[in-house]
MARDOFI-640673 format. One record per residue (C-alpha): x, y, z; residue in three letters. Coordinates in steps of 0.1 Angstrom, whole numbers, padded with zeros to 4 digits, always signed. Each point is the difference from the previous one (the first is absolute). Layout:
MARDOFI-640673
XYZala
...
This chain:
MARDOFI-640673
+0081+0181-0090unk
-0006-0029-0025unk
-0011+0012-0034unk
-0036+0000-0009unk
-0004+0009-0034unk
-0003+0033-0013unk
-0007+0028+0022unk
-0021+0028-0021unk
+0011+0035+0017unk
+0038-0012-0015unk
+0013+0025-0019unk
+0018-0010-0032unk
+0037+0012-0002unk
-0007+0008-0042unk
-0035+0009-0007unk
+0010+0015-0031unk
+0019-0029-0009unk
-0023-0023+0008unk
-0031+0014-0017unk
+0020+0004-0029unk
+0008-0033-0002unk
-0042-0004+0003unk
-0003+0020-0027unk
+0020-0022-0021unk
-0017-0033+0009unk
-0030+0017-0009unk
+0013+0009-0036unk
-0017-0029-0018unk
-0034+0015+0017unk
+0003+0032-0020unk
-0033-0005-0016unk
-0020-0007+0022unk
+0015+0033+0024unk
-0007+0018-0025unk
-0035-0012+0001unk
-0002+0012+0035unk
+0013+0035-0004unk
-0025+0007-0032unk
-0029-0014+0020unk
+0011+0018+0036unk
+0006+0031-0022unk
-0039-0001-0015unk
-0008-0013+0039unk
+0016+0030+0011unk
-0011+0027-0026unk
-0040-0013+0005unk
+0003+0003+0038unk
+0016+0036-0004unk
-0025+0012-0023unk
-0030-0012+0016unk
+0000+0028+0033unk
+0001+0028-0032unk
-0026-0015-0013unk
-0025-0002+0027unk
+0011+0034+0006unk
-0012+0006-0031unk
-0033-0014+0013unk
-0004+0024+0031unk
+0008+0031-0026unk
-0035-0010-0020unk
-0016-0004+0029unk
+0004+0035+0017unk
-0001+0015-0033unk
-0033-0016-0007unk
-0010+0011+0033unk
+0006+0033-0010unk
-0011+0001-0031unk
-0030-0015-0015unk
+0001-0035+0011unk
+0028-0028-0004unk
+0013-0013-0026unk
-0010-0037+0009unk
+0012-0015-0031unk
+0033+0014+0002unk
+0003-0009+0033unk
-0016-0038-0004unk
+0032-0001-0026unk
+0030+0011+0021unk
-0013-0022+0035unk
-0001-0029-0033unk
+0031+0009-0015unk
+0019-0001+0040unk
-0016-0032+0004unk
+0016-0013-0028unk
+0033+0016+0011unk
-0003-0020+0033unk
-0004-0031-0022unk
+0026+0005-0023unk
+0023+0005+0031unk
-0014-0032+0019unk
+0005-0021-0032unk
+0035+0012-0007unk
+0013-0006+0036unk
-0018-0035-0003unk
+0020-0009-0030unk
+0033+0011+0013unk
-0004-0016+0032unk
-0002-0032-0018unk
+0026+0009-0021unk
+0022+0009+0031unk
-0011-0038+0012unk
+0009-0015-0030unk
+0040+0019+0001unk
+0004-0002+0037unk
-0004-0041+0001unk
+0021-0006-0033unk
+0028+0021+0021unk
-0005-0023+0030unk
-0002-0030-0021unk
+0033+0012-0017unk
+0016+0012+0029unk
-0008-0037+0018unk
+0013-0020-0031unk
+0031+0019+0002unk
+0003-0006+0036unk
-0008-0038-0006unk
+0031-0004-0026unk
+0023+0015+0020unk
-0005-0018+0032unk
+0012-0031-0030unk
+0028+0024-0012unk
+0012+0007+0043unk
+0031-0015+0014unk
-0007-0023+0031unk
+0025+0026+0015unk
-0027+0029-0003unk
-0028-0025+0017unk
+0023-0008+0030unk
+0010+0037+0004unk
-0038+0015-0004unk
-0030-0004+0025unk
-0024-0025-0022unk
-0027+0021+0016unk
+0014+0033-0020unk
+0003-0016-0034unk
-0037-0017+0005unk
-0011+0035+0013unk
+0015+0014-0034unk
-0015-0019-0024unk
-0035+0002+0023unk
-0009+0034+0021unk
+0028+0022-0020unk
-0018-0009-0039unk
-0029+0001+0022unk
+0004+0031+0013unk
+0012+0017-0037unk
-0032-0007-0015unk
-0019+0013+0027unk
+0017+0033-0003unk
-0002+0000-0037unk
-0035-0010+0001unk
-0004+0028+0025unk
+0015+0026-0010unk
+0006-0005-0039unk
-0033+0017-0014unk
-0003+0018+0030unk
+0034+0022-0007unk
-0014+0005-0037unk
-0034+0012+0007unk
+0011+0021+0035unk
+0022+0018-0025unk
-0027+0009-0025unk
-0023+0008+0029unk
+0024+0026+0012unk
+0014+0014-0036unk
-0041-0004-0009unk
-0018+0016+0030unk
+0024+0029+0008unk
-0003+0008-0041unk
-0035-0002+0003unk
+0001+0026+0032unk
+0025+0024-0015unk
-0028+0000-0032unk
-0031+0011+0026unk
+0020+0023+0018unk
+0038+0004+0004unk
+0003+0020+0029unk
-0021-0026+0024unk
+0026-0024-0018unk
+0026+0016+0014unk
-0012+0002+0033unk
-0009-0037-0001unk
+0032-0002-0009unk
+0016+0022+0029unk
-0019-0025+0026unk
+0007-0033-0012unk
+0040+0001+0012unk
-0011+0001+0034unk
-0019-0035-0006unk
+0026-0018-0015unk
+0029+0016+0024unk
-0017-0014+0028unk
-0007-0033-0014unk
+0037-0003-0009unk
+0005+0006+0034unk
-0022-0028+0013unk
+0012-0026-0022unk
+0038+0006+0006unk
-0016-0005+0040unk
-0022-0032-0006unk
+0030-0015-0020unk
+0023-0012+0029unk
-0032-0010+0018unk
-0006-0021-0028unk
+0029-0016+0001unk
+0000-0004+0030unk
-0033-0018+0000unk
+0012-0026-0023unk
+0031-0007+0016unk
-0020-0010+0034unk
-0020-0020-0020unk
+0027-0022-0010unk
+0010+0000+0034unk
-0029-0009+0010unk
-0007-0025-0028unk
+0034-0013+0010unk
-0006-0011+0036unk
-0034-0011-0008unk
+0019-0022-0024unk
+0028-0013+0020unk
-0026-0005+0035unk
-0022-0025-0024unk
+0025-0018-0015unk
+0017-0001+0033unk
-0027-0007+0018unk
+0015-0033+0018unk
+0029+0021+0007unk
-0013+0027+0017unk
-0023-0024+0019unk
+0027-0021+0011unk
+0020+0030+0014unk
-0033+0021+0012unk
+0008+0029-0017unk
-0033+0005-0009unk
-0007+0032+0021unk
+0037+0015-0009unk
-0017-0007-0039unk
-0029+0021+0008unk
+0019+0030+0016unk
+0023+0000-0032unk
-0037-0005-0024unk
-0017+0029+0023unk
+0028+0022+0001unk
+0005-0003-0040unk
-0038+0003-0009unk
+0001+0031+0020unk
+0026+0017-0022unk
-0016-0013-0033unk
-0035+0017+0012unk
+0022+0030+0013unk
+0009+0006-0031unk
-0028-0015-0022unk
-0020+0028+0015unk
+0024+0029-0003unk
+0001-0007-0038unk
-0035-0008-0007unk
-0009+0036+0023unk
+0029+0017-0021unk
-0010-0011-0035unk
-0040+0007+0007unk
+0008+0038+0007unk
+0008+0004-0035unk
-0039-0004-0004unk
-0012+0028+0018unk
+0027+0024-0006unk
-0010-0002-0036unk
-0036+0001+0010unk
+0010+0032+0019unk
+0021+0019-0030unk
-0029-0015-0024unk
-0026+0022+0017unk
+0026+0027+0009unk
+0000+0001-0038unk
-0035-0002-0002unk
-0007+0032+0023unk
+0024+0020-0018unk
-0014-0011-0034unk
-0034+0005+0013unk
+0004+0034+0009unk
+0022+0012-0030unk
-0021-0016-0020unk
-0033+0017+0014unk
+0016+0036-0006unk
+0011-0012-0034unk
-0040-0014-0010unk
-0009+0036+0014unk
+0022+0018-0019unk
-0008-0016-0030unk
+0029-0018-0011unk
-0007-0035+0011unk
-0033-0016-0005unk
-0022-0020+0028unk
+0011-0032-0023unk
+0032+0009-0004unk
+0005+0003+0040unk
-0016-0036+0003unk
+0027-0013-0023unk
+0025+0015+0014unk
-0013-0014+0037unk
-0001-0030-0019unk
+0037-0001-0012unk
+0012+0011+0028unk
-0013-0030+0025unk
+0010-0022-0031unk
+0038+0011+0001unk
+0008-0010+0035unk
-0007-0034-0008unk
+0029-0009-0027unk
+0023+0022+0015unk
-0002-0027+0036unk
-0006-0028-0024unk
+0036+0011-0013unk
+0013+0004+0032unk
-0007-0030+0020unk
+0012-0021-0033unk
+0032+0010+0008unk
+0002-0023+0028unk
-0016-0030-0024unk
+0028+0005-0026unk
+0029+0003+0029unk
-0013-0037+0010unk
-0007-0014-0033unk
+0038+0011-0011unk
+0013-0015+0030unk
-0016-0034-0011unk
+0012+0004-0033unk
+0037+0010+0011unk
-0002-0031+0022unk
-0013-0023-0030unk
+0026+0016-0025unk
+0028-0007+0025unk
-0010-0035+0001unk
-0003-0001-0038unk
+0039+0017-0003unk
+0016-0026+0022unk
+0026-0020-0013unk
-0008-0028-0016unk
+0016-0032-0005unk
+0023-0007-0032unk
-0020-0014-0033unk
+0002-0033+0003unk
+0015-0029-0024unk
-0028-0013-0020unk
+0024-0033-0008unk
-0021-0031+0017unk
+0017-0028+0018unk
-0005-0035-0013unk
-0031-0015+0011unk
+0021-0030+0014unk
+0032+0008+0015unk
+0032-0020-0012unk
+0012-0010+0036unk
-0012+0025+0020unk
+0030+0014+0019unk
+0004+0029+0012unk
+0030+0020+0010unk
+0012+0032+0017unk
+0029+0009-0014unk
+0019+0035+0024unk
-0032+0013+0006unk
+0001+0032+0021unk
-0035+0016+0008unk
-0014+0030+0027unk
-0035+0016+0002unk
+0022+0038+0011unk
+0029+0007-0021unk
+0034-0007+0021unk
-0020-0023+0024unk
+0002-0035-0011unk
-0022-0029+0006unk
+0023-0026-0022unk
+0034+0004-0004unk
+0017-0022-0033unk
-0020-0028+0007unk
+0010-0037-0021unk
-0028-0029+0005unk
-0007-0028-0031unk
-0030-0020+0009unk
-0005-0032-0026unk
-0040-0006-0010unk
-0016-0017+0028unk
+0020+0012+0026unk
-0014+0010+0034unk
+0016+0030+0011unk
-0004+0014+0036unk
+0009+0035+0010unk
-0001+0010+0037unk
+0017+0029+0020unk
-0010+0020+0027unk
-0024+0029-0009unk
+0014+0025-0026unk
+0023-0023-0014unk
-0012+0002-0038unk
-0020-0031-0004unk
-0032+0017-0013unk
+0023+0022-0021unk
+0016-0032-0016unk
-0039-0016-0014unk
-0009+0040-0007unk
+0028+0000-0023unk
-0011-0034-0017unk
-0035+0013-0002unk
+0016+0034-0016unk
-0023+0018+0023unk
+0036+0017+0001unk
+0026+0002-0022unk
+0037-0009+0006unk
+0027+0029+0007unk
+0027-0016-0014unk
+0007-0039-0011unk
-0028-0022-0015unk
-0024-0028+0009unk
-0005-0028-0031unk
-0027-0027-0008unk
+0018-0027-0023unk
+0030+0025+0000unk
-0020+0027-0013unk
-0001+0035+0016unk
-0038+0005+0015unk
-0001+0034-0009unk
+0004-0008-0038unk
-0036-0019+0005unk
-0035+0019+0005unk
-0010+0002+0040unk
-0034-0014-0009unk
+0018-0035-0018unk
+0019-0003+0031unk
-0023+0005+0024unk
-0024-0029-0020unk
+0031-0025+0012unk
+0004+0010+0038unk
-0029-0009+0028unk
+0010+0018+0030unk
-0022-0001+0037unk
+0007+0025+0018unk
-0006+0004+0039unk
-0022+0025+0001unk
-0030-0015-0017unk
-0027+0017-0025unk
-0031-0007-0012unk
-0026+0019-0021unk
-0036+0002+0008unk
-0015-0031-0017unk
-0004-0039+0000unk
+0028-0026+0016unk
-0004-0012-0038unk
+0011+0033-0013unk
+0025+0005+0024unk
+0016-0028-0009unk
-0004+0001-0037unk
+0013+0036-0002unk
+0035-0022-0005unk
-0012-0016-0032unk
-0026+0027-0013unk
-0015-0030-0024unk
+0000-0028+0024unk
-0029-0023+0004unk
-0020-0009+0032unk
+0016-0033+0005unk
+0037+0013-0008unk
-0012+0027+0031unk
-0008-0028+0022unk
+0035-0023-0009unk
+0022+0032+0011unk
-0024-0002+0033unk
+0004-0036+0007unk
+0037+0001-0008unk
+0008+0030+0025unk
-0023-0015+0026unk
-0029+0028-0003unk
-0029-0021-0012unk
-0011-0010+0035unk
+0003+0032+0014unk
-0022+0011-0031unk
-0023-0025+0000unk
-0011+0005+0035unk
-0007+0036-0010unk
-0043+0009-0005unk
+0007+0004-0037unk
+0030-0020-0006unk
+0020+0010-0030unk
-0026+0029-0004unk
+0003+0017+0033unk
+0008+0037-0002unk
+0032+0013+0017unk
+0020+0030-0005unk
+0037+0017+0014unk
-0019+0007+0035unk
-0024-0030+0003unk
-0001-0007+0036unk
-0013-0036-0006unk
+0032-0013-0012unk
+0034-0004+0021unk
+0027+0014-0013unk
+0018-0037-0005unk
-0032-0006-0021unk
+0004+0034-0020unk
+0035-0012-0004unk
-0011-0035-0011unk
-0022+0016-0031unk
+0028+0021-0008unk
+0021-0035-0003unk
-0024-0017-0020unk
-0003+0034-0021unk
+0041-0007-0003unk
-0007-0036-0009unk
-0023+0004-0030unk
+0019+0020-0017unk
+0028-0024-0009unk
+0032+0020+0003unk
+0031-0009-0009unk
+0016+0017+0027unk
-0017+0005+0033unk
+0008+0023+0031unk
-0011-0003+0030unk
+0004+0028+0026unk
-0005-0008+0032unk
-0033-0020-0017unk
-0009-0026+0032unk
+0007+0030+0030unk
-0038+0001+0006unk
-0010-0037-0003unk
+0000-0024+0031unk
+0027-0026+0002unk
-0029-0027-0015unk
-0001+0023-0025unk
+0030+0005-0005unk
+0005-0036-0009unk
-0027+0000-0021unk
+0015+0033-0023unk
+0034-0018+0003unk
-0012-0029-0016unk
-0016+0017-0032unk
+0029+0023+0000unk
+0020-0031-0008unk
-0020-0009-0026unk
+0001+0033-0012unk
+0035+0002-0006unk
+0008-0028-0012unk
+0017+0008-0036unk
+0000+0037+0015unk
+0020+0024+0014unk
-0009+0013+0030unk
+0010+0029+0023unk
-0010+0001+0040unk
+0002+0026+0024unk
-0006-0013+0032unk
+0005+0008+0038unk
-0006-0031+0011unk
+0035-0021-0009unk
-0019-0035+0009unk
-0021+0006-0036unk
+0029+0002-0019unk
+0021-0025+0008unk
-0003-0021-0031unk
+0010+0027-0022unk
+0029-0005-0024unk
+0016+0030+0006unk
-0009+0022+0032unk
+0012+0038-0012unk
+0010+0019+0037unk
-0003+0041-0008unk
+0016+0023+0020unk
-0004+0038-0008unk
-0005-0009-0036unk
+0028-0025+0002unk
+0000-0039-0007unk
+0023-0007+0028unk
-0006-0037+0005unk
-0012-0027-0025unk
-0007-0035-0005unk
-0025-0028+0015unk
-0013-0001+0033unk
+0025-0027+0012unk
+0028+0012-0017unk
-0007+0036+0018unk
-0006-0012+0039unk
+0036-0020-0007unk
+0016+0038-0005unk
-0011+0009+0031unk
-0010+0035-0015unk
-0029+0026-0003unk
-0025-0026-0013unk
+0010-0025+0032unk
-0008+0032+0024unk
-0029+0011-0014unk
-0010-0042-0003unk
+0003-0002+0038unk
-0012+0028+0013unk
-0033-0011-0017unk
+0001-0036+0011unk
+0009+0014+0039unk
-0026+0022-0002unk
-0025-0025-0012unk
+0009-0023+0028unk
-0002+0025+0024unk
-0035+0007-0008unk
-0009-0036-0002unk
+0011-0007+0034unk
-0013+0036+0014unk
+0036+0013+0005unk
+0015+0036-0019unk
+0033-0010-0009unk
C-alpha cells in the first residue's frame, strides 16, 4: 500500500520522548501557560464551588419552610453570588482558550519554519530515498495534527485535573463516607472503558489503513483511467474497490460501535452511583447528619465527576496520535544534513571556463560504485556528449557538476579550481541544465519562463521564446504569454512543456549548460527547431548532453561512452565509428532500427 500521509490511530514508539521534546518547544511560551493554569485554576475552583453553594440555597429554603418564612434576601444573594461563579468560570475558559489559540499556531508556525529550512539544509540523497508524499505529509497533516491535539487536549488535561482533585475534595467535605463509596464504584467505569478502547484501537487502525487502500486504487483507476479502459479491466477494478470498501466499513463500524459503548457504560455506573448515593444519602438526611442541601450537592458532584474522569480517558488516545506526528516531524528535523557550505563566491565571469574531472570516483551505496577514477578535461565552449546504455552513470556525471552530490574521492575544477571550495548557490548561478522530465509551477508562460532570470523584463521573456522556437506555440495560446499552466496542465504536450522549460534554460544565460535528455519529448520539427537555439546557446559555452538518440549528437566535440560508471570510449563521432567499438554498435543498432520502422520492417 502507497503511503497516504499520516494515519491517526499510529502509535508513537516514544511518547515520553516526544512530548518532552513538546514541552521544550513550548519553553519560550511559559508565560502565557502560566496564564492558562491561573485562569483554568479560578475556572475550575468557581465551577466546584458553585453546586455547594446552591446547596446552600435549598438549606434556606427548607429551613424557612420550617421555620417562620425564608430568608429571601439571603437566598436572592447566594443564587447572585453562583451566577457570578458561572461567569467567572465562562470568562476564564474564554481567555485561556484564546490564549491556547494564540501558543498552539506560534508552535505550528515554528514547527513549519523549521521544517521549511531543513528541506534547504536535506541532501538530494534523502529526497531520492524518501516518498515526497511523507515529507509533504510531515510538514502538512503531522504539524496539523500536533496542534489539534494540543488545542484539544492542552486546557482540557489542566482543568479535568482540578475537576477531579476539586470535586472529590468538595464531596469528602459534605460527606466522606458517600465519598468513598463514590469512590468504590467508579473503578468499574473506567475498567471497562480501558477495555473498550484497547478493543476499538485495532479497529481503528484498521479503518485507516483501508482508507488508504481505498484512496489508493481510487487514485491509480483515475489516473489510469486510459489504461484500464484500453485493457477492460474496469469490472476486475470494481471487485478489487467493492471488496476493499467492504473491509473499511467492516471495520469503520466495529470501532465507531466499540468506542460509543464507552458512553452508556458510564451513563450506567453514573446512575449506579447515583442510586447508591441516593439511598445512603436519604438515611444520612434522616439521621441527621447530612442536610437536604447537602445531599443535592453531593448529587451534584457526583454526576459532575464522571465527566473529567472520560474526558481524561479518551485524551489518551489524542496525545498517542499527536506524539506520533510529532515523532514523525522530529525524525524529519534530526535527519542528516548536508555539510555547511563554503561561503567563497566564484567570479562572476569565469577565466576560460573549463572544467575538469580529475580521478573522480563516486556511488549513491557505499561499496557500490557508479564512477570509478574517472579523467575528462573539457576546454570552454566545448560540446560534450555522454551516452551509454541505461545505468551507465551519465546522470551521475551532471549531478556531480550540479553538486546535487558530492564526489567520493578525486575532484571536479572550474578554471582549475576545486567546485567544492565555491558556495553551491555561485555555482549553480553559472550552470542552465534541462532536464527530461519537465516542471512547471502553477502560473503564467511569462513566469514560467522568467523564473530563469527572476528580474527579467517582458521582452527579454519573449527573445528566450523566439530563440527556442516557443513563441508560435505561445502565441496561438487564448492568453498568449499570460495563459495559465501548471506541472499537470493537460493543455500543453509534453514537447511544449519541455519547450518552456528550454526557453526557462535560455534566459538565464549560463555559462555552462546541460542538457539531459532535453529534446526526448519534442517532434523531429521540433527537434530542429531546439537544435537550432541550442547552437546558439552554446556558443562561447560549455555544454553537457545526455542523449539516447546518437543522430543529435553527432556534432559534438567529444562524445563521452559510459559503461558501468566507466569512460570506455572517447572522441568525435567519426573518429569513434572508425574504432569499430561500443559507440559504432550502439550507432547502428539505432540507425537499423530506424530504417526498419521507416520501411515497416523490425530488424
Amino acid at each position: 500500500m502507497r503511503d497516504h500521509g499520516f494515519d491517526p490511530t499510529a502509535k508513537s514508539r516514544d511518547t515520553k520522548g516526544s512530548l518532552k521534546r513538546l514541552a521544550r518547544l513550548l519553553k519560550p511560551e511559559r508565560l502565557r501557560i502560566s496564564f492558562i493554569i491561573i485562569f483554568a485554576l479560578i475556572a475550575t475552583i468557581a465551577s466546584v464551588a458553585a453546586p455547594k453553594f446552591l446547596g446552600d440555597a435549598t438549606n434556606v429554603i427548607v429551613d424557612g419552610l420550617q421555620t417562620n418564612g425564608i430568608d429571601f434576601s439571603l437566598l436572592r444573594n447566594i443564587l447572585l453570588f453562583v451566577v457570578g461563579l458561572y461567569i467567572v468560570n465562562a470568562v476564564m475558559n474564554f481567555i485561556a482558550g484564546i490564549i491556547i489559540r494564540i501558543i498552539v499556531q506560534n508552535l505550528g508556525f515554528k514547527l513549519r519554519k523549521e521544517a521549511q529550512a531543513k528541506i534547504d539544509r536535506l541532501p538530494l540523497a534523502y529526497v531520492d530515498h524518501h516518498q515526497r508524499g511523507d515529507l509533504l505529509s510531515r510538514v502538512t497533516n503531522d504539524v496539523d495534527n500536533v496542534n489539534q491535539t494540543l488545542m484539544q487536549t492542552f486546557s482540557q488535561v489542566i482543568s479535568s485535573i482540578y475537576m477531579v482533585i476539586g470535586i472529590f475534595a468538595m464531596m469528602l467535605w459534605i460527606s466522606w463516607s458517600l465519598a468513598l463509596l463514590t469512590l468504590a464504584v467508579l473503578p468499574v467505569g473506567i475498567f471497562a472503558m480501558t477495555k473498550i478502547l484497547k478493543l476499538s484501537k485495532p479497529q481503528f487502525k484498521k479503518q485507516w489503513a483501508k482508507t488508504g487502500e481505498v484512496s489508493a486504487i481510487v487514485e491509480e483507476t483515475f489516473s489510469g483511467h486510459e489504461v484500464v479502459s484500453l485493457y477492460n479491466m474496469q469490472t476486475s477494478r470494481e471487485g478489487e474497490f467493492d471488496q476493499l470498501n467492504n473491509e473499511l466499513f467492516d471495520a469503520g463500524f466495529k470501532g465507531q460501535f466499540l468506542s460509543q459503548l464507552t458512553q452508556p457504560i458510564m451513563g450506567f455506573v453514573a446512575n449506579l452511583s447515583f442510586v447508591i448515593v441516593a439511598v445512603v444519602g436519604a438515611f444520612q438526611v434522616l439521621g441527621g447528619s447530612l442536610s437536604i442541601g447537602g445531599i443535592q450537592a453531593f448529587i451534584q458532584y457526583s454526576r459532575q465527576l464522571n465527566h473529567p474522569i472520560g474526558t481524561l480517558a479518551s485524551i489518551a488516545n489524542l496525545i498517542q496520535s499527536g506524539a506520533a506526528s510529532a515523532e514523525r516531524i522530529f525524525d524529519f528535523l534530526d535527519s542528516e544534513e548536508m555539510p555547511v557550505d563554503s561561503t567563497t563566491e566564484l567570479k562572476a565571469q569565469l577565466d576560460n571556463g573549463s572544467l575538469e574531472f580529475d580521478d573522480v570516483s563516486f556511488g549513491y551505496h557505499p561499496g557500490e560504485p557508479v564512477l570509478s577514477h574517472l579523467d575528462l578535461q573539457v576546454r570552454r565552449g566545448q560540446q560534450v556528449a555522454i551516452v551509454g546504455p541505461t545505468g551507465a552513470g551519465k546522470t551521475t556525471l551532471v549531478n556531480l557538476i550540479m553538486r546535487f552530490y558530492d564526489v567520493d574521492s578525486g575532484s571536479i575544477k572550474i578554471d582549475g579550481q576545486n567546485i567544492s571550495e565555491f558556495s553551491k548557490d555561485s555555482l549553480r548561478s553559472k550552470v542552465g541544465m534541462v532536464l527530461q522530465d519537465t516542471w512547471l509551477f502553477e502560473g503564467t508562460i511569462a513566469e514560467n519562463i522568467g523564473y530563469g532570470k527572476p528580474d527579467s523584463s517582458r521582452d527579454e521573456i519573449v527573445s528566450a521564446a523566439q530563440a527556442t522556437g516557443v513563441d508560435r506555440l505561445i502565441r496561438q495560446l487564448p492568453d498568449g504569454y499570460d495563459t495559465l499552466v501548471s506541472d499537470d496542465d493537460g493543455g500543453l504536450s509534453s514537447g511544449e512543456k519541455q519547450l518552456l522549460t528550454i526557453a526557462r534554460a535560455y534566459i538565464s544565460d549560463p555559462e555552462i549548460l546541460i542538457l539531459d535528455e532535453a529534446t526526448s519529448s519534442v517532434d523531429t520539427r521540433t527537434e530542429m527547431l531546439v537544435q537550432r537555439a541550442m547552437n546558439e546557446l552554446r556558443t562561447g559555452r560549455t555544454s553537457f548532453i545526455i542523449a539516447h538518440r546518437l543522430s543529435t549528437i553527432r556534432e559534438a566535440d567529444i562524445i563521452l561512452v559510459m559503461v558501468k560508471g566507466n569512460v570506455v570510449e572517447q572522441g568525435t563521432h567519426n573518429s569513434l565509428m572508425e574504432q569499430h567499438g561500443f559507440y559504432f554498435d550502439l550507432y547502428q543498432s539505432q540507425f537499423n532500427r530506424a530504417a526498419g520502422e521507416y520501411s515497416g520492417v523490425t530488424p
